[in-house]
N, C-alpha and C positions, 0 to 999 in steps of 0.2 A: 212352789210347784212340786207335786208329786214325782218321787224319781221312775226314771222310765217312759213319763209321757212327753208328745213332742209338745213342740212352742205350741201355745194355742192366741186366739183373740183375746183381748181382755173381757168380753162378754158377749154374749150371744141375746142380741135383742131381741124383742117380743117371745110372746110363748111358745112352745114346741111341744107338740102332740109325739109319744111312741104307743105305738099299738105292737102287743106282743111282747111281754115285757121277762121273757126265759134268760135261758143260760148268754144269747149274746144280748137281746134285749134291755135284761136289765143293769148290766156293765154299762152299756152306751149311756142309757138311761142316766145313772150316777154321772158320767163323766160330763154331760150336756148341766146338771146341779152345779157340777165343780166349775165349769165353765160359765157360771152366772144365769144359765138360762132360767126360766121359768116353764115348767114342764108340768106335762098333764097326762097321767098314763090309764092305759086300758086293759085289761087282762080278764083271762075268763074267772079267774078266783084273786079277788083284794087282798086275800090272806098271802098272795106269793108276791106282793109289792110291799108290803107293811114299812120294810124298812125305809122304801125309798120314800113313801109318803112320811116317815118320819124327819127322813132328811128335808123336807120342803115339798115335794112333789104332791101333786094336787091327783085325788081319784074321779075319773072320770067313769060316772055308769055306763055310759054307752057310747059307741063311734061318732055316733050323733052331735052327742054332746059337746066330746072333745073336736070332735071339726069345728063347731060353733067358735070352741074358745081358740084357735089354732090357727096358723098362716102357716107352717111347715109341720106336717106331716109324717113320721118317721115309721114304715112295717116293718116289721122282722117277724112275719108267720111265717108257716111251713111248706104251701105251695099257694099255687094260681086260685084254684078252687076256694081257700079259704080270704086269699086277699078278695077274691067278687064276692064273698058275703059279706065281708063287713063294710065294704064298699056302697051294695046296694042295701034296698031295704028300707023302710019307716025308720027306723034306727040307725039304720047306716051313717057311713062317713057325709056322701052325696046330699044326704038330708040335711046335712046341717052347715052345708057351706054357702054364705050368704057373702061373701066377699073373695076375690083372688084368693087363692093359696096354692103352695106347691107339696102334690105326694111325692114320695121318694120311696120307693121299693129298695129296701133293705134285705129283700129275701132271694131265695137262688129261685127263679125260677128260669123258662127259657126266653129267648128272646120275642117269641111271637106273642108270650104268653103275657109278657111286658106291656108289647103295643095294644092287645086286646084288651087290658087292664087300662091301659091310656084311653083307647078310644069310649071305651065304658065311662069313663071319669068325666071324658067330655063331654060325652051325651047327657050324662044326669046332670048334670052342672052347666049345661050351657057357654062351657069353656071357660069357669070360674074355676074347674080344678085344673092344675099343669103338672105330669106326671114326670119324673124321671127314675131309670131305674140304675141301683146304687150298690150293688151286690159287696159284701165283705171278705174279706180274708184274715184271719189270723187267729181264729179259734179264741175260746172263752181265754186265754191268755192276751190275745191282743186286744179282746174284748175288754179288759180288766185293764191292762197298762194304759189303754188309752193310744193305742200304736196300728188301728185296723189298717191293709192297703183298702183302698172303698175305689171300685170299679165303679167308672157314672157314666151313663149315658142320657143323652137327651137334649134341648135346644139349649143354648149358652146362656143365653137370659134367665130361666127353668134355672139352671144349674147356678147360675149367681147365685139367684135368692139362698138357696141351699145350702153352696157351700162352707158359709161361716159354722155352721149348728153340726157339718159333716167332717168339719177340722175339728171341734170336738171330739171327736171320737175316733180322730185318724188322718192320713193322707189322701184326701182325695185326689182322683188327675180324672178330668173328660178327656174320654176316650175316642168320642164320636157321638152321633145320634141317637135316639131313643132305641134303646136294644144291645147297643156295645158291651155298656157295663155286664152284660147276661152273658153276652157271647163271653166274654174277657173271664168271668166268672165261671165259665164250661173249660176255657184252657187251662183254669187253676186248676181244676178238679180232676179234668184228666192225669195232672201231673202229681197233685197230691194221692189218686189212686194208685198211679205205678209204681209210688214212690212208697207208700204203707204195704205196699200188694207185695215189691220185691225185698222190704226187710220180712215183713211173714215168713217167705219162703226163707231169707236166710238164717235168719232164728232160728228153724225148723232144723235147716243143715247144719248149724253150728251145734245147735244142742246135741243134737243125734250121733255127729262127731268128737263127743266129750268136749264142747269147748266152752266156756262159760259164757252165756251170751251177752251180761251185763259189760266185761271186760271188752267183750267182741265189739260190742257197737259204741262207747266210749272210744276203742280206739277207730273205728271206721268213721265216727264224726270231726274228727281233723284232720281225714283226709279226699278224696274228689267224693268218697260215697256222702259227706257228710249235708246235713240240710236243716232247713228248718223243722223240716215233720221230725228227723230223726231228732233234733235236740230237744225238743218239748214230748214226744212220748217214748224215749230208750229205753224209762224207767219203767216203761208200761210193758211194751215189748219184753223187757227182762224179767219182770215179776209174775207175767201174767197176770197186771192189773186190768182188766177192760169197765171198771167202772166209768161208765159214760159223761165222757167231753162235748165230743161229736161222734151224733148216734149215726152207726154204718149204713142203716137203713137209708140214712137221707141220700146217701152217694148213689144207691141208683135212679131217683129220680136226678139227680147233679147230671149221671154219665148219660141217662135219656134229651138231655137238657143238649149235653156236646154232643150227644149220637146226630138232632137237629141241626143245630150249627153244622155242623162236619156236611150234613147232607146238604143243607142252604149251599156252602160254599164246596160243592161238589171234589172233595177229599174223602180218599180212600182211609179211611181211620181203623185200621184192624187192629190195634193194640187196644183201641177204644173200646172193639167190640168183644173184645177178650174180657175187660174189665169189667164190662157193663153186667154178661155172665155172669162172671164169678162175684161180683158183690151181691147181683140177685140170688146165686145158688148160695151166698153167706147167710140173706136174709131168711133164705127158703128154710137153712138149716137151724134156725132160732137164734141168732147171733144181731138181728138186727137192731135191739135194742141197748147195742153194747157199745163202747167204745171203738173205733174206726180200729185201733190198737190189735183188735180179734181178730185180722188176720193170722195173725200165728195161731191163732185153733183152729182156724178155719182150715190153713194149710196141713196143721198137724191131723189131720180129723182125716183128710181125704186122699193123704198120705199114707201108703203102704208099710205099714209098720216095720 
């Protein structure tokens, strides 16, 4: 066993369909190989899978086709919008599912966005598709060790089938019902934005105060400040590396995702709606294709010299 990753099954039966096969995609991807699966991946360009089709993985032209071969399902696209096209369509996923199988939403979106996603599935499919939604945490690093936390929501049966191919690639826990994993995946985000937003700002202040900020946040991570965001990007934060992990851009639709949630469950969320701001005025500033890490430009840029 590779080190780092946790206990897994000794194999994951039948084939497993990923759609969307990027920066967490194709981690998962490999790790579902390592796991014995048999996998069938889709992507808009062959050439950003090569390696994994060389490790065994089967290329699949279309949604289509890979539903045909597929009982579990795996998205990791970018929102709602783009999960309903590959869904519907001649080509789509719906097209080509002729037997049970369960989707699993890998992607952040919100929770409503989940069940409209669900009830889409079921209508093309005659309730041959069973959706749950599955959101991840832990950044192309937990992507890669094999160590995601995986937010699930959805019926327990739904979420049986799934969870073998979902321990692959991490800890799963059902949360609740269809929608949970989204919501659960809106409180992370909130908490990874405060958490990126208020080293920003103290980089900012450290630097400005001659203090060296690599020293600075090394020693703030062994103590109450310290976290996960801070131990996998200090070195970002210090170098002013923003070459992109996780692009900042996606975190306003993440905080639009909790701004929903927060309103469903009728909570006053203003630290929320602080966030939500300023990662929009990050994006607005051309930062949005950067690593989550740019807040410290972001803060130093709109900071009074």
């Amino acid at each position: 066993m590779t080190a780092g990753h946790p206990a897994r099954t000794p194999t994951v039966t039948g084939r497993v369909g990923v759609i969307g096969v990027g920066i967490m995609g194709g981690p998962m991807a490999r790790n579902l190989l390592k796991a014995g699966a048999a996998v069938s991946l889709h992507h808009r360009s062959p050439d950003r899978v090569k390696d994994l089709i060389d490790q065994g993985a089967a290329w699949a032209p279309s949604p289509r086709q890979l539903a045909a071969e597929c009982r579990v399902i795996i998205l990791m696209l970018g929102d709602a919008p783009q999960i309903l096209e590959v869904l519907s369509g001649p080509d789509g996923i719906a097209a080509g599912i002729t037997a049970p199988a369960t989707l699993v939403i890998c992607s952040s979106i919100s929770a409503g966005d989940a069940r409209r996603v669900a009830a889409r599935a079921d209508e093309l499919t005659g309730g041959l598709l069973r959706t749950i939604d599955a959101p991840v945490s832990g950044g192309e690093e937990g992507a890669v060790a094999g160590n995601l936390s995986i937010m699930a929501g959805g019926d327990p049966e739904d979420y049986a089938r799934a969870v073998p191919v979902l321990r692959a690639c991490g800890r799963p826990v059902l949360l609740g019902p269809l929608g949970a994993g989204s919501v659960a995946k809106a409180c992370n985000q909130l908490i990874v934005a405060a958490t990126v937003m208020a080293i920003g700002e103290a980089s900012v202040i450290a630097h400005r105060a001659g203090i060296d900020v690599a020293k600075l946040l090394e020693l703030l991570s062994g103590g109450y400040a310290g976290s996960r965001i801070l131990e996998t990007r200090a070195r970002r934060f210090a170098e002013e590396d923003y070459t992109p992990s996780g692009m900042a851009k996606f975190m306003v639709k993440d905080l639009a995702a909790a701004q929903d949630a927060a309103s469903s469950a009728a909570v006053d969320a203003g630290q929320l709606r602080y966030l939500h701001q300023a990662f929009t005025q990050l994006v607005e500033a051309g930062h949005g294709d950067k690593d989550i890490s740019v807040t410290r430009a972001y803060i130093s840029e709109k900071s009074i010299a």
